[in-house]
DRENLUMVO-579645 format. One record per residue (C-alpha): x, y, z; chain. Coordinates in Angstrom, 1 decimal. Example, Ala and Ser with C-alpha at 12.3 -4.5 7.8 and 13.67 -1.06 7.14 Angstrom:
2
> px, py, pz, mido
> 12.3, -4.5, 7.8, A
> 13.7, -1.1, 7.1, A
This chain:
236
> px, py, pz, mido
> 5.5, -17.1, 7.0, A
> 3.8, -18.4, 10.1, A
> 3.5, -16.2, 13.2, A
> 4.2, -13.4, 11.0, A
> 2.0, -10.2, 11.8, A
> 1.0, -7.7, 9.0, A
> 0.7, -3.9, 10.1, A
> -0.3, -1.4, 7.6, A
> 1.6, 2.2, 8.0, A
> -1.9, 3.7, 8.0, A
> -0.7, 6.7, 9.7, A
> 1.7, 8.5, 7.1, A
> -0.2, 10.8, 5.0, A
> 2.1, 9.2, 1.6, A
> 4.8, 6.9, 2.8, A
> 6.5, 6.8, -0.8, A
> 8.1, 9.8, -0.6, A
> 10.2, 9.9, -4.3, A
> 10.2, 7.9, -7.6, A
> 13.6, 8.0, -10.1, A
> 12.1, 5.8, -12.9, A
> 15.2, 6.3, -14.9, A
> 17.0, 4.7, -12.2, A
> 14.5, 2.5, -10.9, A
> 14.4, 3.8, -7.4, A
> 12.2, 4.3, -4.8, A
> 12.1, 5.9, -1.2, A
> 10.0, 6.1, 1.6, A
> 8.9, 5.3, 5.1, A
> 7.6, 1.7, 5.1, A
> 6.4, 2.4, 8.9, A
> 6.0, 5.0, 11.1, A
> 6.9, 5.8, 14.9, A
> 5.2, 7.2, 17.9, A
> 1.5, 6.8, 16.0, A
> -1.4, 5.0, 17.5, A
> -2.8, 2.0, 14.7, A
> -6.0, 0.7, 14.7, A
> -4.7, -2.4, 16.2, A
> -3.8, 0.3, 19.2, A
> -0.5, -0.4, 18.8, A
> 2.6, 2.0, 18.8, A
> 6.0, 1.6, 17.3, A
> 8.4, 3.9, 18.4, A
> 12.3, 5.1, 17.2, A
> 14.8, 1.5, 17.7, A
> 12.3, -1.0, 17.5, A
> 13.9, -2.4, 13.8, A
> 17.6, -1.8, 14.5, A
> 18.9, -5.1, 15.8, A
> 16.9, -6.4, 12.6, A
> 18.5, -3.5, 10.3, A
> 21.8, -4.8, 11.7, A
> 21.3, -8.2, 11.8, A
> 19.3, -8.6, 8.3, A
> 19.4, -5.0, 6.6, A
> 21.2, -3.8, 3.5, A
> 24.8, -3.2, 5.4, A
> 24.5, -6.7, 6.9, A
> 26.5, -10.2, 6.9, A
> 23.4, -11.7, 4.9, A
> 20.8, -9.0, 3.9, A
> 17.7, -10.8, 4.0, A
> 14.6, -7.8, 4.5, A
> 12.7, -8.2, 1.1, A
> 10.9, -5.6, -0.7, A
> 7.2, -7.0, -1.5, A
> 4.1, -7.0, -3.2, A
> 1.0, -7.1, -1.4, A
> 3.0, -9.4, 1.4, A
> 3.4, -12.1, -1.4, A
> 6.9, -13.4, -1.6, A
> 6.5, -14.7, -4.8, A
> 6.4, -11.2, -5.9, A
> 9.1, -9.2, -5.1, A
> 9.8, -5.8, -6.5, A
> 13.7, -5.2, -5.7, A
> 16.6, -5.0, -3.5, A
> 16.6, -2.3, -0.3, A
> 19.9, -0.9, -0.6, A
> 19.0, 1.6, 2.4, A
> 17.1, 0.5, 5.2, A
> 17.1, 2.9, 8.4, A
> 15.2, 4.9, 11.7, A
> 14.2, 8.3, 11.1, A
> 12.6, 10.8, 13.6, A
> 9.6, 9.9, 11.4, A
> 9.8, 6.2, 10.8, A
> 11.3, 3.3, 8.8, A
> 13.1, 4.8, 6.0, A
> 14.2, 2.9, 2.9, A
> 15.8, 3.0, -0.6, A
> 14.6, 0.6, -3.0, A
> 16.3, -0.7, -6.6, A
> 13.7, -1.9, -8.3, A
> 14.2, -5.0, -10.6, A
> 14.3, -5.4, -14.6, A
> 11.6, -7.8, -14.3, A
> 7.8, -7.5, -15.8, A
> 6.3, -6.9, -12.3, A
> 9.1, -4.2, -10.7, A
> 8.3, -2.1, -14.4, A
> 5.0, -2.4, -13.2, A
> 5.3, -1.5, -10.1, A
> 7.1, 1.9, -10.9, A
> 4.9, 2.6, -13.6, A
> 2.0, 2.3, -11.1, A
> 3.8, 4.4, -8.2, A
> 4.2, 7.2, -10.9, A
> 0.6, 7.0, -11.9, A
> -0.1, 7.4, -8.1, A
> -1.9, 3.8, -7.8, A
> 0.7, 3.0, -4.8, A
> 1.6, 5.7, -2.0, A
> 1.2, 3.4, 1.1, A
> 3.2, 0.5, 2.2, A
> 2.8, -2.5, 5.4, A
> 5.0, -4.2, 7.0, A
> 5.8, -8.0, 7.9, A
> 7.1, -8.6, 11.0, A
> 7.4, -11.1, 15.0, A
> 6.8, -9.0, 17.5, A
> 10.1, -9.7, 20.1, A
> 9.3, -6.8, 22.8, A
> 6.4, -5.0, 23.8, A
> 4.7, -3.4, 26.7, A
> 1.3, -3.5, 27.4, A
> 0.2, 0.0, 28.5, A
> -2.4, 1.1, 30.9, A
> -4.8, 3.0, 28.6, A
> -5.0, -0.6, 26.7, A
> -2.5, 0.6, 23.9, A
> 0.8, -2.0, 23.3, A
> 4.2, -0.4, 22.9, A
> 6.4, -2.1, 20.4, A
> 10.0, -1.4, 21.4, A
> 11.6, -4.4, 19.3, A
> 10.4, -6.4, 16.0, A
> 11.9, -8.6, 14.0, A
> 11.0, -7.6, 10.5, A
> 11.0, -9.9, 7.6, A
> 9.6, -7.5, 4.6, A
> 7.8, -4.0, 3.9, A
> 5.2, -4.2, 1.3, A
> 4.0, -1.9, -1.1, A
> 0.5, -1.8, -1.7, A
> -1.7, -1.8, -4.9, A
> -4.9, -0.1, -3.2, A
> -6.4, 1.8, -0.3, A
> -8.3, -1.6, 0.0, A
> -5.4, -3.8, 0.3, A
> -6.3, -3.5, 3.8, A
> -10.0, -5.8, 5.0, A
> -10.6, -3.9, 7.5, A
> -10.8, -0.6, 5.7, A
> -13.5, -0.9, 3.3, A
> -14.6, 1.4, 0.8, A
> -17.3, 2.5, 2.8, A
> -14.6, 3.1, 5.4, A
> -12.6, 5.7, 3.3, A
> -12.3, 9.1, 4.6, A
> -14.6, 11.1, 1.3, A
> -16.1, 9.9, -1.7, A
> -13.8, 12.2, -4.0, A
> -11.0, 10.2, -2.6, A
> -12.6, 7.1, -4.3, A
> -13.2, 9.3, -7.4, A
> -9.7, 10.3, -7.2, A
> -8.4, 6.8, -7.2, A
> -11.0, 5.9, -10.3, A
> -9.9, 7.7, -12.2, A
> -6.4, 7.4, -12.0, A
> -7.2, 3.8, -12.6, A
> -9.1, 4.6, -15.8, A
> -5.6, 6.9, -17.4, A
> -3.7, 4.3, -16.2, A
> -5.3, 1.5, -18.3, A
> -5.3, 3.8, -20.8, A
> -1.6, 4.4, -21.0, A
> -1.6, 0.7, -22.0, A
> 2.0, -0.5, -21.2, A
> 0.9, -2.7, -18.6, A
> 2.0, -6.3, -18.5, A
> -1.2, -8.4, -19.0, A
> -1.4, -9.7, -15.2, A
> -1.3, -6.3, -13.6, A
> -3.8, -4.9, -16.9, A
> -6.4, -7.6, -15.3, A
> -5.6, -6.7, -11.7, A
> -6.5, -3.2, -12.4, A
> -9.2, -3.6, -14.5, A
> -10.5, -6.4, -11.7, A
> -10.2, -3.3, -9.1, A
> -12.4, -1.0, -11.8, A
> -15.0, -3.7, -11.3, A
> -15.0, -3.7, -7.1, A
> -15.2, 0.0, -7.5, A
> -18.1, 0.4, -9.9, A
> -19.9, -2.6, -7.7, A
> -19.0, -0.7, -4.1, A
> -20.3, 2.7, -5.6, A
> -23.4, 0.9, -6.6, A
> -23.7, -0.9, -3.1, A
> -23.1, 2.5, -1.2, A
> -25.7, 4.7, -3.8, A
> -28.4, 2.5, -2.9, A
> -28.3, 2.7, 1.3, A
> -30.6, 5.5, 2.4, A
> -28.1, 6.7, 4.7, A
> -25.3, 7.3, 2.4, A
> -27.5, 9.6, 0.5, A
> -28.7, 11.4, 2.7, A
> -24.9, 12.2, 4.3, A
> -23.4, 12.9, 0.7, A
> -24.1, 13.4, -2.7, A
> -22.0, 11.0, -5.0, A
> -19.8, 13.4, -7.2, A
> -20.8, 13.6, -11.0, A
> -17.7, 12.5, -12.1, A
> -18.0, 9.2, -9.7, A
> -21.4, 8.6, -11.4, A
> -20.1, 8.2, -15.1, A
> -17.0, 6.7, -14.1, A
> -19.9, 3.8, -12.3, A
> -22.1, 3.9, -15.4, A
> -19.1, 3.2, -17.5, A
> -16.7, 0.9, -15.8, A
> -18.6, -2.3, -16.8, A
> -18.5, -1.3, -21.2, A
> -15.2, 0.4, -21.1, A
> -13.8, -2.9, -19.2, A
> -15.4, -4.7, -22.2, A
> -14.2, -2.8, -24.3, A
> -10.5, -3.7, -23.4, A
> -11.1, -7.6, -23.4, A
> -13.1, -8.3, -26.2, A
């Protein structure tokens, strides 16, 4: 997807807003309006209609894809409601029978996904005196959910707003592996972000400057200590 730009909806709090995993659904806000990025960009309320009309749900030829990580090899399901909010981009999602949509709602009820970005071509904008772009109409090809906090490079871990936010997302990572009933591609993807953890802690605990502004919490210690055995442990 060439010329495509990529723009995380860092500024909702939880953009999945509800899970029905008996019926495979899943809502949420896929972007946001009237927020300042880090890019210093601002979308605000009409900016994806003509693409809603032209490409959404309701359309001729629906052709907006639900994603995974912006890889359209991996698609998770079918929008079936695609629309502006006061508060942003809202959408409906069916997720499909296959291994990786199972996957993917197993991991949004485990809380491993609660953010989303968005794929899009940028048709009008207005740059703004205070060096901010308004972005009054995109052409949107795909919303993505995301696996991690990190899915983003230019957030790393060091950039994440506490360390019990990190512990948080440990170990939620650990119950989930537990649980077990993971397909074996999205087991080693999680067990691959166990390792990044336990090596980022270990980066972070060994700066001066990061002890002296905080104290790692205990829990975040033995999760470190452990993550390397307990990942052996699950591939022999």
């Amino acid at each position: 997807m060439s010329g495509i730009i990529i723009k995380s909806a860092n500024t909702l709090v939880a953009s999945i807003k509800d899970l029905d995993m008996k019926q495979g659904i899943v809502t949420g806000y896929a972007s946001s309006f009237n927020t300042l990025d880090s890019d210093g960009d601002i979308i605000v309320m009409g900016a994806f209609a003509k693409s809603i009309r032209d490409s959404g749900p309701g359309s001729v030829q629906p052709r907006i894809k639900h994603l995974l990580n912006h890889n359209t090899t991996q698609p998770l399901g079918l929008p079936e409601v695609l629309k502006e909010d006061t508060t942003g981009l809202y959408y409906e999602s069916k997720t499909g029978t296959h291994a990786l949509g199972l996957d993917f709602l197993k991991m949004v009820d485990s809380g491993l996904i609660t953010e989303h970005s968005i794929g899009f071509a940028t048709i009008k904008k207005q740059d703004n005196k205070d060096g901010t772009t308004t972005l009054s109409e995109l052409k949107l090809w795909e919303f993505s959910s995301l696996t991690a906090w990190g899915a983003n490079h230019n957030t790393p871990l060091i950039g994440v707003k506490s360390l019990q936010s990190v512990d948080d997302r440990i170990e939620k990572l650990v119950k989930a592996i537990n649980n077990g009933t993971f397909t074996d591609s999205t087991f080693t993807f999680l067990s691959e972000e166990l390792l990044y953890l336990q090596k980022a802690f270990k980066d972070i605990s060994t700066k001066p400057e990061a002890v002296e502004q905080t104290t790692l919490p205990e829990t975040v210690k033995e999760y470190a200590d452990g993550v390397q055995l307990f990942i052996k442990t699950l591939n022999p």
